[in-house]
N, C-alpha and C positions, 0 to 999 in steps of 0.2 A: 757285454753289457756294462753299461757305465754308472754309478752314482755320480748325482750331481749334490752338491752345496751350495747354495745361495744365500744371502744376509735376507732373513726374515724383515718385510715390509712393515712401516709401524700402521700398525692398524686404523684404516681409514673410517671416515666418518659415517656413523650409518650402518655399522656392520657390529657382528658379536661372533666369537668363535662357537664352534660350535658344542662346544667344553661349558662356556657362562649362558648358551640357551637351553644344557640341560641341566646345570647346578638352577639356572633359573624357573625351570619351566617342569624339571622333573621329564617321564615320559616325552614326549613330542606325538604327534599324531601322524598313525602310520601313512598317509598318503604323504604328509610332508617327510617322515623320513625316505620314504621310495623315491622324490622327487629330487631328492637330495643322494641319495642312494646311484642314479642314473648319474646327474651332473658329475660328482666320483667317479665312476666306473670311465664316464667318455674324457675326463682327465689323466685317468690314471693311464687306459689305454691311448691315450697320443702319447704320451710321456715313453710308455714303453714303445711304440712304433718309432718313436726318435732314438731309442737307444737307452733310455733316462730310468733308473728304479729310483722311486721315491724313496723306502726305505723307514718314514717314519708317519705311516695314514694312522693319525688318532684324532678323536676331536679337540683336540688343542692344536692342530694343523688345517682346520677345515675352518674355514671364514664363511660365514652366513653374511649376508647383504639385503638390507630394506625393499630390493628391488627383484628379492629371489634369485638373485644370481650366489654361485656356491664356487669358492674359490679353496685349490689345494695348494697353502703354502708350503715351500721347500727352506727348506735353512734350520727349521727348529731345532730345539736342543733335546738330545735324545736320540732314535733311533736305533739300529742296527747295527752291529761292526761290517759285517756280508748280505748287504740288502739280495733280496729276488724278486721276482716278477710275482710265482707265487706267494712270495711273503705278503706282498701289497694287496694282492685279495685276500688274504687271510685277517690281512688287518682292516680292511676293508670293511668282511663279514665284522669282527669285533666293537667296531664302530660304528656302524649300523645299529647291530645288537644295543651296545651302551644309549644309543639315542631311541630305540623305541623302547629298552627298559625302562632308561632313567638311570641306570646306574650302571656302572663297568659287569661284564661276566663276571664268574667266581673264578673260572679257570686263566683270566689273566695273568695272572703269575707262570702259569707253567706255560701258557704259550710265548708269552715273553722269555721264558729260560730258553724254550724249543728253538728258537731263530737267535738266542745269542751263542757263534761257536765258544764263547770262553766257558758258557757255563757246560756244566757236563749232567743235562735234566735223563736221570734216565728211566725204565720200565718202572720202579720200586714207586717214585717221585709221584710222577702222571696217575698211577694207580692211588696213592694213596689222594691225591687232588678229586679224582672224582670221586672215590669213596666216600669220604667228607663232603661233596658236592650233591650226592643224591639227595632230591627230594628239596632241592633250591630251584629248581624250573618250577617255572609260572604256566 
């Protein structure tokens, strides 16, 4: 499997990431995130059918367009050291989630530690994350 790198596109006219539609918009409306949800899934899976892990699905990588079209750019800054295949659905799910919250998950942090190997997240960490997390679901 390959990560690719590319010079992030400057953002074309008519579009908003999908990061400043929910700083803007709060929430989004769940048929639009499922709709948005699919266009993802059918990018992400060509990319791995080519060999490609993205490595960095957030909504600061997801381009929204006036025309409903949902673009996943590659190049951002951030990411993975050792992207996977299942890492990109996982970020995926998270992203998702952040757009029909309105706000990032609470366990952000610790799945971000979980896919980075420098860090070293272990049993003690994730427990005490959800400890402190119960009773933050909506």
């Amino acid at each position: 499997m390959t990560a690719v790198s590319y010079a992030p596109a400057r953002r074309p006219l008519g579009s908003r990431t999908l990061a400043d539609a929910i700083r803007a918009e709060g929430r989004l409306p769940l048929d639009q995130v499922c709709r948005i949800g699919l266009r993802l899934l059918d990018a992400i899976e060509a990319a791995h059918a080519a060999g490609v892990v993205h490595g960095n699905v957030q909504p600061g990588t997801v381009q929204l367009f006036d025309d409903d079209r949902v673009v996943l750019l590659f190049g951002a800054e951030g990411g993975v050291a050792e992207p996977t295949r299942d890492g990109d659905l996982v970020a995926l799910g998270a992203t998702l989630f952040a757009a029909s919250a309105g706000r990032p998950g609470f366990l952000r942090s610790v799945i971000d530690d979980l896919f980075d190997p420098g860090t070293r997240c272990g049993i003690d960490q994730i427990r005490a994350a959800l400890t402190i997390g119960q009773g933050q679901f909506f």
